[in-house]
C-alpha positions in Angstrom: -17.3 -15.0 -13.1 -15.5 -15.3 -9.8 -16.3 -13.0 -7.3 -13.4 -11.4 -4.5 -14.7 -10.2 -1.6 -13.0 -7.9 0.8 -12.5 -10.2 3.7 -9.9 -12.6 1.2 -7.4 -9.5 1.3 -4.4 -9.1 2.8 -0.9 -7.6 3.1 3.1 -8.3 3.7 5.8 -5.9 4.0 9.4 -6.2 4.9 11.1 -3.1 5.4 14.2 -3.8 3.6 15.8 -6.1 6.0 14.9 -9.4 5.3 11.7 -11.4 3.7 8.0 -10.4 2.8 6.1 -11.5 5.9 2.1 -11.3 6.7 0.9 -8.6 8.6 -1.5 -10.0 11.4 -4.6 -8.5 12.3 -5.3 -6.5 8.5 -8.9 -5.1 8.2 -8.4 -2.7 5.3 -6.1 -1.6 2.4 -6.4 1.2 -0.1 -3.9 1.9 -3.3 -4.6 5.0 -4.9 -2.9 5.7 -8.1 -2.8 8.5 -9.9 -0.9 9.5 -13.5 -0.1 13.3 -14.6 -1.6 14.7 -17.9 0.0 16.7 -20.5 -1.8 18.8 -23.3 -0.3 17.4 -26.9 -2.6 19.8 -28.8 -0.6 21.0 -32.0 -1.5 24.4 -33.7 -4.2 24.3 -35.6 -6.1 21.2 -34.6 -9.9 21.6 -33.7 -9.9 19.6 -30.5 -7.9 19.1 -27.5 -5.4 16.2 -27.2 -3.7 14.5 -24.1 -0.9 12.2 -23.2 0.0 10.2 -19.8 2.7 11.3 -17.8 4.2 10.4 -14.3 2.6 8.2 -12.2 2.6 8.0 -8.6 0.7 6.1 -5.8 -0.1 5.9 -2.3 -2.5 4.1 0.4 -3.4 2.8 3.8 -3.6 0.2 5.7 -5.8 -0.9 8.7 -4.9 -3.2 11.2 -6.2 -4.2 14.7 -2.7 -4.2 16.9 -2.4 -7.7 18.5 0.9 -7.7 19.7 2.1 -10.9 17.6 5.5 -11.8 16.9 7.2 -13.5 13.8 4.6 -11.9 11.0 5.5 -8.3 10.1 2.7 -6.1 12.0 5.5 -4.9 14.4 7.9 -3.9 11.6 5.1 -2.3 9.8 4.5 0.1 12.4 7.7 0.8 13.9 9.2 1.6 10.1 7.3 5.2 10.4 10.9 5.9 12.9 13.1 5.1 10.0 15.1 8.6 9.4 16.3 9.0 6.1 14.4 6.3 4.5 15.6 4.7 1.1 12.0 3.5 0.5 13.2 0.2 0.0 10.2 -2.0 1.9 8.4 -3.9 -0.3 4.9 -4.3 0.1 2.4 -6.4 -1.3 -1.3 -5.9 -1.3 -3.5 -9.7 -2.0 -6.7 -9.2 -3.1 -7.1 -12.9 -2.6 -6.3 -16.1 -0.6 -4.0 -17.7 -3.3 -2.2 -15.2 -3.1 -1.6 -14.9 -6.9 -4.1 -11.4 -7.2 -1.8 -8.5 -5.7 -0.2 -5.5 -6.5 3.5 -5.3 -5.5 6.3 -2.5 -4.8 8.5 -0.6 -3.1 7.5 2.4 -0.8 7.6 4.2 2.4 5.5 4.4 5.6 4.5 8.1 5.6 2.2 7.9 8.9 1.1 6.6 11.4 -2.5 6.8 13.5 -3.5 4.8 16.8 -6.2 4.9 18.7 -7.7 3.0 21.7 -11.2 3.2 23.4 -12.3 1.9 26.3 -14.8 -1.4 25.1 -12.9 -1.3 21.8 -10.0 -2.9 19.8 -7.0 -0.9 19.7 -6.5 -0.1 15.8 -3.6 1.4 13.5 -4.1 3.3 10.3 -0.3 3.4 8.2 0.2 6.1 5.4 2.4 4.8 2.7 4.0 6.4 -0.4 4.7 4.4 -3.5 8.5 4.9 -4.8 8.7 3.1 -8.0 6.5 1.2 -10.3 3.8 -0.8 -8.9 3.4 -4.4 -10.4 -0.2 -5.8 -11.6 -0.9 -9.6 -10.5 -4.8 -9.0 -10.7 
């Protein structure tokens, strides 16, 4: 059984302009997904019952800013100014090198959190919302 660890991760995003690109400096990713549940229990039945519903998804990523140019760190982060957003970036999330394990869709940047210490690396958190389906290459 092949094992992924966490340092083989990545992302790339494009905010609707153009192609998927990498986003230099990555550390972390999370994708949390979520689905409503509805009650189905009919009159008269003796135990509960339960169907899916709407699903919906959001996440972060964590990056250490480096300043590059031509990967898509500076988009990324810049795309939390976009007024009236469409949600039409497209993000992908690689939980590998080959870059054939990801999940993949269309979203929003929702946030945005810097910080830089004195001694440390200046870091970037990004809040995202899913708008869509997400699609399952794991």
């Amino acid at each position: 059984m092949a094992i992924v660890r966490g340092e083989e991760g990545s992302v790339a995003f494009d905010n609707g302009s153009g192609s998927v690109s990498a986003v230099a400096g990555t550390t972390a990713w999370t994708l949390d997904m979520t689905k409503d549940v509805y009650e189905t229990t009919a009159h008269g039945q003796t135990s509960r019952t339960f169907g899916g519903g709407l699903k919906s998804a959001t996440g972060t990523i964590d990056l250490q800013y480096t300043a590059t140019s031509g990967d898509a760190t500076a988009e990324l982060i810049a795309d939390i100014n976009t007024s009236e957003d469409p949600a039409d970036a497209s993000f992908n999330l690689f939980l590998d090198t080959t870059g054939a394990k990801k999940y993949s869709f269309n979203g929003l940047v929702t946030g945005l959190g810097a910080s830089s210490t004195v001694g440390e690396l200046t870091t970037q958190t990004v809040n995202f919302q899913v708008s869509g389906d997400v699609t399952f290459a794991v």
